[in-house]
VEXDREN-2710 file (C-alpha; in Angstrom, 1 decimal):
% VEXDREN-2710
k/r/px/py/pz
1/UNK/157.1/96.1/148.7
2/UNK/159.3/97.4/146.5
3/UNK/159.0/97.0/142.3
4/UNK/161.7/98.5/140.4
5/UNK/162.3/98.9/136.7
6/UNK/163.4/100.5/133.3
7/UNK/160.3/100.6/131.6
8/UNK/157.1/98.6/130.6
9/UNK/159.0/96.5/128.1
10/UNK/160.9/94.9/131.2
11/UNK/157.6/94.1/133.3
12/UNK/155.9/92.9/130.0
13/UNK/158.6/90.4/129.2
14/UNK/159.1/89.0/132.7
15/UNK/155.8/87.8/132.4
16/UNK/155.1/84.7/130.4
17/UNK/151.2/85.5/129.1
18/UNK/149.3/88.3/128.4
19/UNK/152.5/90.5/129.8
20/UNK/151.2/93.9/128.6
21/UNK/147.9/93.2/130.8
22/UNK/149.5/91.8/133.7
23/UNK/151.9/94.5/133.9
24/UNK/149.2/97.3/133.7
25/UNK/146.9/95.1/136.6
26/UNK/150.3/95.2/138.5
27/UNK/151.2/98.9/137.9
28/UNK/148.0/100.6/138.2
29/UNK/147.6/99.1/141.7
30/UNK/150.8/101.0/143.7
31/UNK/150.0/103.4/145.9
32/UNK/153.3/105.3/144.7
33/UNK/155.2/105.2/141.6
34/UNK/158.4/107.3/141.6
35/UNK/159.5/107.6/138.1
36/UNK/162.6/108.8/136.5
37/UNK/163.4/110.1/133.4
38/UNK/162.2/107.5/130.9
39/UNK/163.7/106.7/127.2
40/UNK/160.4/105.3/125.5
41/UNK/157.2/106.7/124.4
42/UNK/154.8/103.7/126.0
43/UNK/156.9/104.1/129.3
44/UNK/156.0/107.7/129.1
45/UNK/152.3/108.1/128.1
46/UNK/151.7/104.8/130.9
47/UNK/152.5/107.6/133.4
48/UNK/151.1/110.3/131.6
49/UNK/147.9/108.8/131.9
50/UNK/148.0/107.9/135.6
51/UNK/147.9/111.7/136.2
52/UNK/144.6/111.9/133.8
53/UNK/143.3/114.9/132.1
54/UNK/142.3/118.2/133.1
55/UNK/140.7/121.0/131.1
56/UNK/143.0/123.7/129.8
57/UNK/141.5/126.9/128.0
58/UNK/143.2/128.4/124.9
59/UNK/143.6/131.6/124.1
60/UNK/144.2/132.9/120.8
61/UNK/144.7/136.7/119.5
62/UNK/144.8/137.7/116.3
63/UNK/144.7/141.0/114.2
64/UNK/144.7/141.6/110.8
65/UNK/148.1/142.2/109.1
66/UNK/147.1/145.5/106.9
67/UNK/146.4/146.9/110.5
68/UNK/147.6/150.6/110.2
69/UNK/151.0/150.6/113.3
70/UNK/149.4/154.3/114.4
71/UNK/145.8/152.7/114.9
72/UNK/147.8/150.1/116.9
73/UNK/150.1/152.3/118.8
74/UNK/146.8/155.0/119.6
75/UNK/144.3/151.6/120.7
76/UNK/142.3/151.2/117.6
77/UNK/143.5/147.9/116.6
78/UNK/140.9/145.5/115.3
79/UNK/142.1/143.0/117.2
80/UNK/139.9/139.9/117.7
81/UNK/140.3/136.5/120.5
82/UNK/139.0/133.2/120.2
83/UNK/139.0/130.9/122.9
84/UNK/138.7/127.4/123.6
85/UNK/138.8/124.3/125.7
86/UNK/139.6/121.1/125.9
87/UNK/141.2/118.4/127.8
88/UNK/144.8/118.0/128.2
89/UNK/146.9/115.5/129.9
90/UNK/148.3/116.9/133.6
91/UNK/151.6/116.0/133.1
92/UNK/152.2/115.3/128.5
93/UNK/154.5/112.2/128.0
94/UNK/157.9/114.6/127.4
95/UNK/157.7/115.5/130.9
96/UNK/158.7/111.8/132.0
97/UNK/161.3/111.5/129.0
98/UNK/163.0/115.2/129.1
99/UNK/164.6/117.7/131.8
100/UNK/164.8/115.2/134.1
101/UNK/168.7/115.2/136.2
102/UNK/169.6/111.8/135.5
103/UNK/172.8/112.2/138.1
104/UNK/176.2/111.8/137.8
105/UNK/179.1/114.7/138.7
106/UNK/177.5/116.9/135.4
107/UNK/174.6/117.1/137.9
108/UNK/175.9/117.4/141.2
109/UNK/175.1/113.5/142.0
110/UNK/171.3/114.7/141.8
111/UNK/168.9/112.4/140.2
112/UNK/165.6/114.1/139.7
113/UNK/161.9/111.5/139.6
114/UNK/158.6/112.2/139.3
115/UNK/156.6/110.8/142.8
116/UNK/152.7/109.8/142.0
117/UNK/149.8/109.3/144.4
118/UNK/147.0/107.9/144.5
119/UNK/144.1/109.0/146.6
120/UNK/144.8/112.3/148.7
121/UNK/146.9/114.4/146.5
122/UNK/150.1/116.4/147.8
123/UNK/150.4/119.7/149.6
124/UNK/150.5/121.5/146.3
125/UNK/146.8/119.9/145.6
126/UNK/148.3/117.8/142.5
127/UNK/148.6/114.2/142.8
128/UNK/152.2/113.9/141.5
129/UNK/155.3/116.4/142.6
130/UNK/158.5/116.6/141.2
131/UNK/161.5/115.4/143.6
132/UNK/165.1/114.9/144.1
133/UNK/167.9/112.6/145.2
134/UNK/171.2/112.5/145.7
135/UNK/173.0/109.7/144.6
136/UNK/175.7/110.0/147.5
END
């Protein structure tokens, strides 16, 4: 079976009740989604958080700005790093709505998607990988 769409909106109107709960019962349930570059926020953070979270750790460096250059240059910089972690979407919400091909001759007929599994994850060990088509 085969569902295709523009976006939530479309799904959530097609329904007569409840649309925005139906549409999430119906979505969440594919085994697959392939999605394509996506012009609205909901659309976007709907697949975003398919993928889930993961935990990302920050880095930051820092050194004071009356720091002598010489003390620098020679390794005797006061430099200090704070770290710290938190979760982060896999994929944020711009990756569905940005840098996607969206086809056409300016892209050499190539429409770029986004391909989601659920379950067993891909070769690369992520459950989502990034794919092409050509429109011809």
């Amino acid at each position: 079976m085969i569902y295709l769409t523009q976006s939530l909106h479309s799904f959530h109107n097609s329904m007569e009740s409840h649309g925005h709960h139906k549409t999430l019962g119906l979505l969440t349930n594919f085994a697959h989604l392939c999605i394509h570059t996506l012009g609205d926020s909901e659309s976007a953070r709907f697949a975003s958080d398919l993928l889930g979270q993961r935990r990302e750790t920050f880095i930051s460096p820092s050194s004071p700005r009356t720091e002598d250059p010489w003390d620098r240059l020679m390794g005797l910089s006061n430099m200090s790093v704070s770290m710290s972690e938190s979760y982060q979407p896999v994929l944020q919400p711009s990756a569905f709505m940005t840098g996607l091909r969206c086809g056409g001759p300016d892209n050499g007929h190539l429409v770029d998607g986004i391909v989601m599994r659920a379950g067993q994850p891909f070769r690369n060990g992520e459950r989502y990988q990034l794919v092409s088509f050509s429109q011809r």
